[in-house]
Structures are given as C-alpha cells and as structure tokens.
C-alpha positions in Angstrom: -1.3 -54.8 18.8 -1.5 -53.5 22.4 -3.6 -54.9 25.0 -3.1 -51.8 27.4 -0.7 -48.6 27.5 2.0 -50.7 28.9 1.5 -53.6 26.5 2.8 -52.7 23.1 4.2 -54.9 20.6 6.6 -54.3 17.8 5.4 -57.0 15.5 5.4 -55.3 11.4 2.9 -57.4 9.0 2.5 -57.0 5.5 -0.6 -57.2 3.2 -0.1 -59.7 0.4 -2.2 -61.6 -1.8 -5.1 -61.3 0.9 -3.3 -62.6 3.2 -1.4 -60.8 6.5 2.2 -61.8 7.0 4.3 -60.6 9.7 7.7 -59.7 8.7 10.6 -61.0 10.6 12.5 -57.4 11.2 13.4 -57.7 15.2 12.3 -55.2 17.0 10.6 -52.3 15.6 8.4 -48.9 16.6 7.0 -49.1 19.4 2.6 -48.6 18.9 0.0 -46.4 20.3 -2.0 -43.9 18.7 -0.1 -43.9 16.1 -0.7 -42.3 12.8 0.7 -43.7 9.7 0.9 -42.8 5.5 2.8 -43.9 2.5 5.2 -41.2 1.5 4.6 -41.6 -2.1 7.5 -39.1 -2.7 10.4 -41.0 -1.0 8.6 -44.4 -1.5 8.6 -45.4 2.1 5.7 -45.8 5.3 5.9 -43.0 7.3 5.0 -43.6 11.3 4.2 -41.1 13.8 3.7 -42.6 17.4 3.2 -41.9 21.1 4.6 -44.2 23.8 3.1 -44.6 27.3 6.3 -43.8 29.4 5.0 -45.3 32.4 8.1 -44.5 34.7 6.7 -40.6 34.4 5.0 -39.4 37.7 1.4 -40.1 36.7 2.6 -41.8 33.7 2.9 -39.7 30.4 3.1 -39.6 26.1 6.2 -39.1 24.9 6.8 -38.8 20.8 8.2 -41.2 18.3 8.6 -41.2 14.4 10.0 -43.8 11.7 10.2 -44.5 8.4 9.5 -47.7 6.6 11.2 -49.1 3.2 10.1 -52.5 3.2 13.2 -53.7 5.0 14.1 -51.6 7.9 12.8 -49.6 10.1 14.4 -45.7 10.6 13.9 -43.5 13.9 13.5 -40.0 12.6 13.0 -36.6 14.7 9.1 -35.8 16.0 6.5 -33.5 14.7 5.8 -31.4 18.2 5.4 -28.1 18.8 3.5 -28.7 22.3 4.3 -29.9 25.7 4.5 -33.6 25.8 3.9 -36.3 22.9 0.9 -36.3 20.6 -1.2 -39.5 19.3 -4.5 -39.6 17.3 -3.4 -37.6 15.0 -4.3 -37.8 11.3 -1.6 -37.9 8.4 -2.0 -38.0 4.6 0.5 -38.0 1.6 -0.5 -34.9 -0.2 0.7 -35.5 -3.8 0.7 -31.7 -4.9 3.0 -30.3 -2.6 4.8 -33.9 -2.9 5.3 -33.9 1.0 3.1 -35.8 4.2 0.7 -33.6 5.7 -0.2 -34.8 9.5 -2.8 -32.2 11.4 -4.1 -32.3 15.1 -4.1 -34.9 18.0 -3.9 -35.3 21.5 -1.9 -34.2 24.1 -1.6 -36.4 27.4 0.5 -35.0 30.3 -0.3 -36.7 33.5 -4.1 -35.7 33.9 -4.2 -33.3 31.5 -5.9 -34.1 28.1 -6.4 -31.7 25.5 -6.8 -31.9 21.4 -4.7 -29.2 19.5 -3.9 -28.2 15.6 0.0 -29.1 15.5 0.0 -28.7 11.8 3.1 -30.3 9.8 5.0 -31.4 6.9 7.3 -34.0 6.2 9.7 -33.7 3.2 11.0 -37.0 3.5 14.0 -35.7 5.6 12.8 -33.1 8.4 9.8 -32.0 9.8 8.4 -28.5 9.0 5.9 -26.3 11.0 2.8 -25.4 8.7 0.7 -22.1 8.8 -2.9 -22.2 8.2 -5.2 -19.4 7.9 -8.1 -19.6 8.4 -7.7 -22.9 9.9 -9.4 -26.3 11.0 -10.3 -26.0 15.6 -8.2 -28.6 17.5 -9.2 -32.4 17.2 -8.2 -35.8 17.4 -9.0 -39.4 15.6 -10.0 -36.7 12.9 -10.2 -38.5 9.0 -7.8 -37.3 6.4 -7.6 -38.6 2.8 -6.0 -36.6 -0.8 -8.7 -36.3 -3.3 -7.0 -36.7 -6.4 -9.7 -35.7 -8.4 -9.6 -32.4 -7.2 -5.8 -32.2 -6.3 -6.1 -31.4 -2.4 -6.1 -33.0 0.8 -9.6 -33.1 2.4 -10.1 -33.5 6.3 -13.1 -34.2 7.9 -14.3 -34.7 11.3 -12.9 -35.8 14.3 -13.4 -35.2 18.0 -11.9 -32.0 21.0 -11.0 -32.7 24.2 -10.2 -29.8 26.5 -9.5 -30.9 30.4 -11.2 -28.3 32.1 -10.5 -28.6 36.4 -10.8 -32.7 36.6 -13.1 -33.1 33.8 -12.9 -33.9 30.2 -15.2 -32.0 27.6 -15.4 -34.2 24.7 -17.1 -32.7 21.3 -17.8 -34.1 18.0 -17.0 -32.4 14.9 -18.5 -32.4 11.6 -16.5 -29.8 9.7 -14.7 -30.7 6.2 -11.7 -28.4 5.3 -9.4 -28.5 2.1 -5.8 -27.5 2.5 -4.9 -24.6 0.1 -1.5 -22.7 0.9 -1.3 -19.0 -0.3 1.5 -17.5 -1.0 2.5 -13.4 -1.5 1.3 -13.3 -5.2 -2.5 -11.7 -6.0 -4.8 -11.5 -8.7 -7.2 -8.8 -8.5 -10.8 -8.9 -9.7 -12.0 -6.9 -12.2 -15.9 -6.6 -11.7 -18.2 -5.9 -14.8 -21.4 -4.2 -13.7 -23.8 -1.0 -14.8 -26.6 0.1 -13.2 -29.3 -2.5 -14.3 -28.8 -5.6 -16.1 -29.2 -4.0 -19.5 -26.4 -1.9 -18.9 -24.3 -4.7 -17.0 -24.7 -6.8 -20.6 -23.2 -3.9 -22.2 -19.9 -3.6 -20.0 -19.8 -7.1 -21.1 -20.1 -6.3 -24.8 -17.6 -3.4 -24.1 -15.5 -6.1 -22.7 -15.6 -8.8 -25.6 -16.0 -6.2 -28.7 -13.8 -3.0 -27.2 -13.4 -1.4 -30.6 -16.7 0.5 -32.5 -18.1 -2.0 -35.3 -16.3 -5.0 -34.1 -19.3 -7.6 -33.7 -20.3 -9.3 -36.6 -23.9 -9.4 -35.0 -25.8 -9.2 -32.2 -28.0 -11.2 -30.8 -30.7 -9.5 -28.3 -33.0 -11.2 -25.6 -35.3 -10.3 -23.0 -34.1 -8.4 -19.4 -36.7 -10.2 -17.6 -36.1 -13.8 -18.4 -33.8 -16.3 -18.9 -34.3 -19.0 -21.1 -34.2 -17.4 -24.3 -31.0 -15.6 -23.5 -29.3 -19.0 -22.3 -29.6 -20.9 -25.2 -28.5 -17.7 -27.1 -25.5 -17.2 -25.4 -23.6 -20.1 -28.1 -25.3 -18.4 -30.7 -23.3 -14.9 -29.8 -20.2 -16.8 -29.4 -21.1 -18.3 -32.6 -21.6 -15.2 -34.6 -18.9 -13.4 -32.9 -21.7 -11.3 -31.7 -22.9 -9.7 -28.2 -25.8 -11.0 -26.2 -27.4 -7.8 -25.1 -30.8 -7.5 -23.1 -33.8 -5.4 -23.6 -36.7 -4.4 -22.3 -39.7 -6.6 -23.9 -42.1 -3.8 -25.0 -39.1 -1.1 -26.2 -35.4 -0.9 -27.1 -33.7 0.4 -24.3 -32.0 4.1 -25.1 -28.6 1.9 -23.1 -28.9 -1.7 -25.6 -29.8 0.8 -28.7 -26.3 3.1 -28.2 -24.2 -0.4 -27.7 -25.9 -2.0 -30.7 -24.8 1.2 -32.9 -21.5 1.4 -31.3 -20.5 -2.4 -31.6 -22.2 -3.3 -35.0 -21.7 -1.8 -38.8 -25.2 -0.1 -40.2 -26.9 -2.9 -42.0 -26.0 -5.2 -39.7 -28.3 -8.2 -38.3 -29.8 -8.2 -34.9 -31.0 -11.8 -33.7 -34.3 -11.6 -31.8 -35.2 -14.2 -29.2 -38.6 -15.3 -29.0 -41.5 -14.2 -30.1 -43.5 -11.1 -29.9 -44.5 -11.8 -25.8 -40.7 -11.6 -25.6 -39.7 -8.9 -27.3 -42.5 -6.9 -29.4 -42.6 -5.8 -32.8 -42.2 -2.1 -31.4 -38.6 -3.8 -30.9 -38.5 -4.9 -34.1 -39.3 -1.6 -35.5 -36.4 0.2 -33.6 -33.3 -2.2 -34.8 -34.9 -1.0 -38.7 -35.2 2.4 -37.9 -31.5 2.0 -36.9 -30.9 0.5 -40.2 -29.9 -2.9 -38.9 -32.1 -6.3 -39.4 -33.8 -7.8 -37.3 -33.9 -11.3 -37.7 -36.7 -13.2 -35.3 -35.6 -16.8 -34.1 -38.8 -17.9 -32.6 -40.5 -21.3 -31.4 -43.8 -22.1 -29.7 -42.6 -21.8 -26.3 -38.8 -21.9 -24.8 -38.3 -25.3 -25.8 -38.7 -24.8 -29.5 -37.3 -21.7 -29.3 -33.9 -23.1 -27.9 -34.0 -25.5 -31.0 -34.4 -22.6 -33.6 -31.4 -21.4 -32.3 -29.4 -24.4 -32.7 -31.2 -24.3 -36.0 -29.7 -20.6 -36.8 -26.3 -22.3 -35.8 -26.0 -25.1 -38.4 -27.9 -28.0 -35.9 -25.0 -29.1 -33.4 -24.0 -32.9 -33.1 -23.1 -31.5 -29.3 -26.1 -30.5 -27.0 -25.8 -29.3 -23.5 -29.2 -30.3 -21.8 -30.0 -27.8 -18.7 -33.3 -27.6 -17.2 -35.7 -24.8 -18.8 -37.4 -24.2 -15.4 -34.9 -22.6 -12.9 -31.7 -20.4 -14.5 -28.4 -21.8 -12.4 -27.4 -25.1 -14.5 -27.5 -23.4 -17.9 -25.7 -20.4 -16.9 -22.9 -22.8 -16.0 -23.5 -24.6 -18.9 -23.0 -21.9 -21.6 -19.4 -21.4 -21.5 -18.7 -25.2 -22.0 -21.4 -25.5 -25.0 -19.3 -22.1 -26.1 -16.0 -24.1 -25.8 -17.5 -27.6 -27.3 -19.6 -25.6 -30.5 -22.4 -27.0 -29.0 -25.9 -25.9 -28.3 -27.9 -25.4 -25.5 -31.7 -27.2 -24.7 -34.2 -27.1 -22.3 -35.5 -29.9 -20.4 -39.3 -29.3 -18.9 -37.4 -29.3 -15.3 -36.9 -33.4 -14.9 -39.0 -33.6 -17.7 -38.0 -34.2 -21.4 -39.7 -31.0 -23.8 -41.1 -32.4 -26.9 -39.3 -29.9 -28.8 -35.6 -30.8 -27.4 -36.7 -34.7 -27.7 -36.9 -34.4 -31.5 -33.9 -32.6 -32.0 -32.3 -35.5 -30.1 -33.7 -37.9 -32.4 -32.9 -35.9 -35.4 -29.2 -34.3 -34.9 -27.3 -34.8 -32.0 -24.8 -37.7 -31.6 -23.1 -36.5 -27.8 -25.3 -34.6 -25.1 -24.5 -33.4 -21.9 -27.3 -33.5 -19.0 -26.0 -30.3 -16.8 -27.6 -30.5 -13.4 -30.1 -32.8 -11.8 -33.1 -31.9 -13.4 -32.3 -33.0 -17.1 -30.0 -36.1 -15.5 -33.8 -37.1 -15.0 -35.6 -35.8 -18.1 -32.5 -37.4 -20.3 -30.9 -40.7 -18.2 -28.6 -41.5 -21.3 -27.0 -38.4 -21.8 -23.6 -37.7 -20.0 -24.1 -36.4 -16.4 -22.3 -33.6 -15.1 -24.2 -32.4 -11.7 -23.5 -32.0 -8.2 -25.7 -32.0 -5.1 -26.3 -28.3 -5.6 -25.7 -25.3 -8.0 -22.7 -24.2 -6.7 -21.4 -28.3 -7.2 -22.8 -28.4 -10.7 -21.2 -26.0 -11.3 -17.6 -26.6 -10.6 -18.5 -30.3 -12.4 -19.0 -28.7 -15.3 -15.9 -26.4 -14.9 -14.0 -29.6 -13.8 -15.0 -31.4 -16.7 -14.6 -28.6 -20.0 -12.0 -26.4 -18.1 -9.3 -28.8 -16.3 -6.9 -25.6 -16.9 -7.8 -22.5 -17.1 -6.1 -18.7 -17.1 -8.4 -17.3 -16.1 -12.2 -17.5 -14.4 -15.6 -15.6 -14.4 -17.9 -15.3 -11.8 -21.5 -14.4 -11.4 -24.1 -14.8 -9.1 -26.2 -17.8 -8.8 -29.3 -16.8 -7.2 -30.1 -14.2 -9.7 -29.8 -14.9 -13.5 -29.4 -11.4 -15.5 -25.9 -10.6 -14.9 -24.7 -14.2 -15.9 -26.7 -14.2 -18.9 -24.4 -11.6 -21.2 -21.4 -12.9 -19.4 -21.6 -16.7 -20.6 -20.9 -16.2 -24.2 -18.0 -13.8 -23.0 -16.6 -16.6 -20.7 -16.7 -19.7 -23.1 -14.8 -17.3 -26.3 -12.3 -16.5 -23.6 -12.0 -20.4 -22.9 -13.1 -19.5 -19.3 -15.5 -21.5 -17.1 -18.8 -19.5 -15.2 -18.5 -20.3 -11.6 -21.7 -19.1 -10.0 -21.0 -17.8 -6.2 -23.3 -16.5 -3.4 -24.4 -12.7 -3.5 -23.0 -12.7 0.1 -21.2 -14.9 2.7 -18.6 -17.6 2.4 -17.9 -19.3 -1.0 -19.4 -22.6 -1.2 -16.7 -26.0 -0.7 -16.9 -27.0 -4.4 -16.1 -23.2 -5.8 -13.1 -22.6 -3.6 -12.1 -26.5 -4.3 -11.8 -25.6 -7.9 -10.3 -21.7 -7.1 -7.2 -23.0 -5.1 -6.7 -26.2 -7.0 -6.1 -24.0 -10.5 -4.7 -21.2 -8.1 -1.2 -21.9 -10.3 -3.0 -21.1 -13.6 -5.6 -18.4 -13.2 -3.7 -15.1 -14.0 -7.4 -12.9 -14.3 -11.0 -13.2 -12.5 -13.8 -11.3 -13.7 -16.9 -10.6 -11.9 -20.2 -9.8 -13.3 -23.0 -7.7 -11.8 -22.5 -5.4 -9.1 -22.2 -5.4 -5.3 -25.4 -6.4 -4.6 -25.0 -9.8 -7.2 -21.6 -10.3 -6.2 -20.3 -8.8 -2.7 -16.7 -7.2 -2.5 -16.4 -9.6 0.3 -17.0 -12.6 -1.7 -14.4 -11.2 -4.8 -11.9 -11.0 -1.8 -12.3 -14.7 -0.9 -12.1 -15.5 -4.2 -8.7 -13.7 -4.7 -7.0 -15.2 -1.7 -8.3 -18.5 -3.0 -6.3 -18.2 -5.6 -3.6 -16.5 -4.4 -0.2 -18.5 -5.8 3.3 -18.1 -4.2 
C-alpha cells in the first residue's frame, strides 16, 4: 500500500465474499514491513510494523504495534529488545500456548542492516521476551505457520543480513524448526539392553513378565532375522506371552533360563518358521525342558506371517508392512498389538501371494504401513511418511494420539526392536525408531514435544551402540514438561 518508504497509506480492507472492501475507519497503522496474525485467543488482528522516520539523520525504523477487532484500531507497546525498530519479521498464532508467537527480522539504523532472533509472545495484553535453546540463526521474511496436526508452530526459511564495513552479506536459509518450550520437570530413560540381542529380548521379558511363571506362553523366533519375529510380536501380546530370540541351530543357555523362569513346566513354546529357521535340535531342547513346542510354519515368510494370524483366531484387522526391509513393521507392531490385529508381509512393493489370499478370505480393515506395501496394497489405509523415522511417528500419530509413555529402539538395526514391540503395544505405547547416533530426526522430536504433557516414562531398547546416551538425552529434554 506503499509506493516508497515515505509513501505509506493507512487504508484497512476487508476480505468478503471474494471480494476486497476497504473499511471506512479514518486513519489507521501506519505500513511497512509489517507482520501480521489473527490472535485466535483474544479474537482480534494483531499488527507489528516499522515506520520509515525520515526526519532521522540518514533516515531510520522506528517500531509500531496494534490490534484489530473489526472496528477500531488499538496502539499497543512494541516487541524490541534491539537498537532501533524491526520489520520482516514473521508472526504466527500458536494455539497451544494460546498466545502469538513473532520471531526474527530486520534491524535498520541508518546504514546499518542486520537480521536478528528477537523472539516474543503476545498474551493479548503485553509483550513477553521468549528463551529458545537450541534456537533458529537470525533471519528475516522467514515463513511461519501452526501445524495443527501436530500441535506446534513450524518455521521455515528466510533470509540473514549482516552489514559488514559498507557491505551487505545476504544468505538464504533452508532450515525448518518446531517451537517446543521445556520447562524444569524430567523424565529419565530407562534403557533395556543385555549383551546380545538374545539377552536384550530377555530384559524385555523380565520387563513385561517380572514374576517366575507369569507368561502364559512364549513364543520364540530367530536372532538373525526379522520377519518371523515381526509378525509374531501380536501373537506374544496375544498369548500374554514373551517373544524371545534364539540361535537357529540351538537353544541358547540365556533364552532356555528365561523360558524356564517365565513359563510353568508343560507349558507351550510357539516356534517361528520352519526348520531353516529354527532346527529340530531346537525343537528337541523346549521337550527336554518339558514344555511344547508348537511349530507355526509356512512356505516362506509370507505364509508363515499368515499361520500366525491363523494361531490367533484370523484377524478382521491386518497391518500390511513390507517383508523385505525390517523398519515399517517394527513400527507397526505395537499398533496391530493395540488394534488385535495381525501383521503381513508385502514382497517389498509387491503383493505376496500368501498375504493376498488372506485378504480375500478374512480381513475387512488393513493398514498399508510404510511405502512399500502403500504400493503392493493401493486400497488399504496409508500410514507412511517420506522415511522410516516419518512412518514411524504416522503410525504413532494415528494409534497413539495420547500416550504415557513411549519406547524407543533403533531403526537401522532390527533385533532389539523385535522383543520390544509386543512389550510396547500391551503397555499401549507406540515404538518410535531413532538413529543409533546424532540428532533425532524432525518427525520423532515433533511427536516427543507435542505429547511432552502426557509421557510420564521412556524406555529404550538395546544398548549404547543401538541407541546412544546422547540420543536418550535429546529425547528427554524433548519431552521435558514445565
């Protein structure tokens, strides 16, 4: 509405029936650079400004704010902790604090330009300095909107200026952020680990089933593979058992003193697969313990996954992950836990012949988890994200909108997630699958701070090399609550 810094109207139009109308209100708010947002808590247009105050040696910004209620116009105080007035700034109603959020912007004192961080709040009355940490680099013209899927503000982008001697450096930014405030409160971690992945299963056995004779079963897979122990992990749940691993060609001396700890003598012991996955000289030790062993077997992992669901009464609720690749299903298995559903395996984007007549025959809702059997099964319901780590805070997003508490395993190596899925979906806990090392991925610490409020526990499974202290640290600031 300006044709030049010393050119700005005060004109206020209105959007109505797709038509603009100006509004006859007399003089208003000066523009330029402004930022403006609907204050959803006080019900009024909230507008942060910076005037060209040409009478200034040099010329110079100076500040301006006003509210809006669709009659009048308000001055209120200005957002400024820096030297001279700021404009390009970005500002956003964020609806879970209730309050506007504005970040960043530039600051123009003579023939000094430079972008800064000038984070605030506005609770409808005064203005409020905000602390981040870690937090978003100075910038200006930056984008700001509140994802209210998620329940946070997102900001993205923007441009720094920095006036270094008589010349501007100008960079642009790609960056996305999420604002998260953490209070004094902490949950710590408790991590769930043994020395290999056979004894990791049992501390989470020992976790599920603390008292000796407390399982009703146990179901038992193979340590060096995956499929057959993720579409067991609903039978465990099922059978109020434990899903414990073994080596393929012998019992393990660590899986044989849990089995006889956490089941009654004569109790049965589900194997998975057939003989190439766990051998008869398996077999053979579960009798001589005086348990039985009871083979659920198919032709290959496909049918073997529907000989499960077979074992658990044929479920009208199938979770479809790919059979191919391990980090879908392990997110999968605590929501088929929580549904009493079962899980099937998709040749990668392929349908298996095995799941595709189960479909026919039994199951009236199925899931597609991940991208891979989105493909192999277009009509199921999609939950899937660009990656593993966004697949799998869809699914936690979609079967665990609230939540206590949350486990965590790794996501580039399957065996410690594996036990810990059945464990998960009896506690009514999603699996979030996290790096081994490094920062947590956007989508996992979206999920962390936006149930921050509700999770009162965090287990980890596998040790420091599946799941590094530094990691279970991030995750407990994350969701850190006031």
């Amino acid at each position: 509405l300006s044709s030049g810094p010393g050119d700005m109207t005060t004109q206020t139009w209105t959007w109505r029936d797709g038509t603009w109308l100006q509004l006859a209100l007399g003089e208003g708010p000066p523009q330029s650079g402004c930022s403006m947002a609907y204050d959803g808590a006080h019900q009024n247009l909230l507008l942060v400004t910076a005037i060209w105050d040409a009478g200034e040696i040099n010329g110079q910004f100076e500040g301006d704010a006003w509210t809006f209620d669709g009659t009048t116009w308000v001055q209120r105080e200005t957002p400024n902790n820096v030297t001279g007035a700021v404009d390009f700034s970005t500002m956003t109603y964020d609806a879970a604090y209730g309050q506007v959020m504005t970040f960043g912007g530039r600051v123009y004192t003579n023939t000094v330009v430079n972008s800064v961080t000038n984070p605030w709040s506005w609770n409808g009355s005064a203005w409020q300095p905000v602390t981040l940490s870690p937090a978003p680099g100075p910038r200006e013209l930056a984008a700001s909107a509140y994802d209210a899927a998620t329940g946070q503000l997102v900001l993205f982008g923007g441009a720094s200026e920095t006036t270094i001697g008589t010349t501007i450096d100008a960079k642009a930014l790609g960056d996305t952020w999420v604002l998260s405030t953490h209070g004094s409160s902490s949950v710590t971690p408790v991590r769930l680990s043994g020395a290999d992945r056979q004894s990791t299963a049992v501390a989470a056995s020992a976790s599920a089933f603390a008292g000796t004779d407390g399982a009703s079963a146990v179901v038992l897979a193979r340590a060096n593979d995956f499929a057959d122990a993720l579409a067991g992990g609903p039978l465990a749940a099922a059978k109020s058992a434990p899903l414990l691993l073994t080596s393929s060609g012998s019992l393990d001396v660590v899986t044989s003193a849990e089995i006889q700890r956490v089941l009654p003598k004569g109790g049965t012991v589900y194997l998975l697969g057939g003989t190439a996955a766990l051998s008869d000289a398996v077999a053979n030790a579960i009798t001589a313990m005086g348990d039985v062993p009871t083979r659920v077997a198919g032709a290959d992992r496909y049918a073997t996954a529907v000989a499960i669901a077979g074992v658990m009464g044929n479920p009208t609720t199938v979770f479809e992950a790919s059979g191919t690749d391990f980090p879908d299903a392990l997110s999968a298995v605590p929501a088929a836990v929580a549904s009493r559903g079962a899980i099937l395996l998709t040749n990668g984007v392929a349908q298996s012949a095995a799941t595709s007549a189960y479909l026919t025959a039994h199951a009236a809702t199925r899931y597609a988890v991940g991208g891979p059997a989105a493909s192999a099964d277009p009509s199921a319901v999609v939950i899937a994200g660009p990656d593993r780590y966004a697949t799998s805070d869809a699914v936690a997003l979609a079967f665990f909108p609230t939540t206590a508490g949350i486990s965590v395993a790794s996501g580039v190596n399957f065996p410690d997630a594996l036990a810990a899925g059945p464990v998960a979906g009896s506690a009514n806990q999603p699996m979030l699958l996290v790096p081994a090392t490094g920062a947590l991925p956007e989508p996992i610490t979206s999920y962390l701070t936006t149930h921050a409020g509700g999770i009162a526990s965090v287990r980890a499974f596998g040790g420091t090399s599946a799941v590094a202290e530094s990691v279970l640290s991030e995750i407990a600031l994350s969701v850190a609550t006031s």
